[in-house]
N, C-alpha and C positions, 0 to 999 in steps of 0.2 A: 366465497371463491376468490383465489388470487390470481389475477393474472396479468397483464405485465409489469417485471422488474426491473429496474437500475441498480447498478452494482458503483459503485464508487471506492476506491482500491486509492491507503495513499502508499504510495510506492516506497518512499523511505521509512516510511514506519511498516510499512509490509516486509520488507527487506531485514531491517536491521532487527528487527521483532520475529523473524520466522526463517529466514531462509540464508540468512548469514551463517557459515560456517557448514553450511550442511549443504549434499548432492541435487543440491531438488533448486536448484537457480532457473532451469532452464523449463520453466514452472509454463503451463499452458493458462493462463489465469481465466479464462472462460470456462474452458471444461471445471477447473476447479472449484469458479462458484455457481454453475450447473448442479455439480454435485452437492454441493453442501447446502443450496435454496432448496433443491430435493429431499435433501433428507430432515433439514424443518418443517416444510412442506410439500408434497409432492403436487400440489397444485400451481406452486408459483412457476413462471415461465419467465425465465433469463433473457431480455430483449436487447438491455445493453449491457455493455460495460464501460466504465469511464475511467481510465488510468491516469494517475496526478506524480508528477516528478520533475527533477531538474534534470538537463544533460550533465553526461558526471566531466570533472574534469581532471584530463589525463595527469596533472604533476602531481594531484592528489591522491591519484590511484596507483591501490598495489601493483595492479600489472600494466602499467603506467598507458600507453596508447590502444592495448588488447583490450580494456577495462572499458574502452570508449567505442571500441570496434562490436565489443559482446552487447553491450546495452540495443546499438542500435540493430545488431542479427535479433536482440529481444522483441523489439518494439517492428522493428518491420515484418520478421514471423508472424506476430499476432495480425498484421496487418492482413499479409497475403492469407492468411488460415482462415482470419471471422470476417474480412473486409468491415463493412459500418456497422458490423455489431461492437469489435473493439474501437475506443476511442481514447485517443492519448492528448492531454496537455501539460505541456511542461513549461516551468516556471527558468528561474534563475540560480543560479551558485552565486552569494557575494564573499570574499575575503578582506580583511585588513592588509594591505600592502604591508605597513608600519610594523606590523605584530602589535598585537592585543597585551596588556599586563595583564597577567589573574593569579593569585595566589598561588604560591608552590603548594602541592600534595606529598604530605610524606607520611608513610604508613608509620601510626602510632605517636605522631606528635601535634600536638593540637593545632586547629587553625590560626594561621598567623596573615591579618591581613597586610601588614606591612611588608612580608617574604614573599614579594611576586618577581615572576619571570613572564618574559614576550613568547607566545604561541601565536601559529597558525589560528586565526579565529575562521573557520569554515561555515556558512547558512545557507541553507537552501530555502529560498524566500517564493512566495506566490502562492504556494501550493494549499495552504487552508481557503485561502481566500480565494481561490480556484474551485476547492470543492464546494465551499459554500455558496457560490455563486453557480455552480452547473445542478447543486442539489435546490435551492429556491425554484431555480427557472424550468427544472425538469414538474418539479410540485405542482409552479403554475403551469405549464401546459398543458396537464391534464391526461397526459399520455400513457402515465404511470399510477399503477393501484399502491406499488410496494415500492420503500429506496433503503438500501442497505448498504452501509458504509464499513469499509474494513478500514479499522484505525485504531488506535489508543489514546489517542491525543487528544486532551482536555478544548485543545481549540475547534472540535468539531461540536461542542455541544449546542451551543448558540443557535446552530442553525438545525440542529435536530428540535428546540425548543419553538423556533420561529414555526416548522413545520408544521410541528405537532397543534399548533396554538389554530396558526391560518389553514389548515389543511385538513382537517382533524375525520376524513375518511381516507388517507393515504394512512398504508400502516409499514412502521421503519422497521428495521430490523440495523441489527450492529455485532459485528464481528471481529473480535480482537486476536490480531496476528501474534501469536502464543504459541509456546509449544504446552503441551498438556502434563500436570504435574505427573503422570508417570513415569517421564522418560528421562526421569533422574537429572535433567539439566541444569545449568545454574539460573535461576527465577527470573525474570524479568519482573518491573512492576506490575502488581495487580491490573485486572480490568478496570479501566475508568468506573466507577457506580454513578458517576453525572452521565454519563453515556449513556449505561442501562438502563436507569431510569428515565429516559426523555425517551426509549423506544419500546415498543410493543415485544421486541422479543431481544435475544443477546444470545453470541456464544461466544465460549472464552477462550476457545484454543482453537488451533487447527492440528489434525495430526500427522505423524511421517507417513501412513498408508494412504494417507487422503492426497498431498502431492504427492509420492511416488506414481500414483494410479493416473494422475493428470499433466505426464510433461509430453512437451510437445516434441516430435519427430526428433531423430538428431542430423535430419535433413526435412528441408521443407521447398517443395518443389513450387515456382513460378512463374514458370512458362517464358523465365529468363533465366538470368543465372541464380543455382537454387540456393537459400541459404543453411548454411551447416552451424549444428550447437558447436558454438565456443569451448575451443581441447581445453580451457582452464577449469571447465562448468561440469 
C-alpha cells in the first residue's frame, strides 16, 4: 500500500517539454498529478507538491512584462487553491552581460568552430540542486512512502540513485514531460533510461486530455482581489 506522495515538478523542463506552444499553460499542476499518481496507482495519495523554477525575466520574454505578470497569477493561484500542499522554490536567471561566442549555425554546412558570433547566453541556475536537495530531505524525514519527479534531465539521476541506495523502502516514480507520440508532434528527446532505471516505475508522456481536464478556474477567488487566467494563456 502506498500512501503518502511528493511530487517534484522542474518547471522549465515541464514548460518547455509539454506545455510550450499549446492552450493548457494555465495547467492546475496538483490536480494533474492527482490524476496521473491515480491512474498508476490508485492507492497513492498526493500530499505534496514541490514546484522548482526561476522568476522569468521580462526583456527576455515574448510578452515582455505580461510574461512576468502571468507567472506570478500562476504560482499565486496554486497558492490560494492547495495553500501548503503546493510549494514553490525558485532559483535564479544568470546572463552574459558581454554576449557569449558560440559557433554560427547554418543549415547544411558543416560545423565551423572558428565562425562564431556573440548571443544572448540565458541559465536558469539552482533548480537541480534544489530538487535534489528537497528530494534527499523529504527521503530522510520519513514522511513519505513514494517521491516522483517530473523531469527529463540527466541531472536528476544522482539523486534518484542516492535514494534508492540509502532509502531502499521509499518507492520513486518518474515522469517525463512529453507529449505522446500520437499526436504527430515534432519529438522531443527520448525519456532519460538513467532516470528509468534508478526508479521503480516511469511514464513517458503526458497527454492533451490529461491537462485539458486539470486547468485551473479562469478566475480564482481569495477573499481579496481575485486572480484571473492571463488573456495570453
Amino acid at each position: 500500500m502506498i500512501n503518502a506522495t511528493a511530487v517534484y515538478i522542474d518547471g522549465y523542463n515541464f514548460y518547455y517539454g509539454r506545455i510550450r506552444g499549446t492552450r493548457y499553460k494555465w495547467i492546475d499542476m496538483v490536480a494533474l498529478f492527482h490524476r496521473l499518481l491515480h491512474e498508476q496507482d490508485p492507492e497513492s495519495q498526493l500530499t505534496l507538491v514541490r514546484y522548482f523554477s526561476a522568476f522569468c525575466l521580462a526583456r527576455f520574454s515574448t510578452h515582455g512584462n505580461a510574461s512576468t505578470i502571468a507567472q506570478d497569477r500562476f504560482l499565486r493561484g496554486h497558492e490560494a487553491r492547495h495553500g501548503a500542499r503546493f510549494q514553490k522554490t525558485m532559483g535564479t536567471h544568470t546572463h552574459d552581460r558581454s554576449g557569449t561566442k558560440m559557433p554560427r549555425y547554418v543549415d547544411g554546412v558543416a560545423f565551423d568552430r572558428n565562425d562564431r558570433v556573440k548571443v544572448w547566453k540565458l541559465e536558469e541556475k539552482q533548480t537541480d540542486v534544489n530538487i535534489a536537495l528537497a528530494m534527499y530531505r523529504d527521503a530522510a524525514s520519513g514522511a513519505f512512502s513514494q517521491l516522483v519527479v517530473c523531469s527529463n534531465d540527466s541531472d536528476v539521476e544522482p539523486v534518484l540513485r542516492a535514494i534508492k541506495a540509502d532509502f531502499p523502502d521509499i518507492r520513486l516514480g518518474v515522469i517525463t514531460p512529453r507529449r505522446p507520440p500520437e499526436d504527430g508532434a515534432v519529438s522531443h528527446r527520448n525519456m532519460m533510461s538513467s532516470l528509468s532505471v534508478n526508479a521503480h516505475w516511469a511514464r513517458s508522456h503526458i497527454r492533451d486530455e490529461e491537462l485539458a481536464a486539470c486547468q485551473l478556474p479562469d478566475r480564482i477567488q481569495t477573499g481579496k482581489k481575485p486572480i484571473d487566467k492571463p488573456s495570453h494563456w
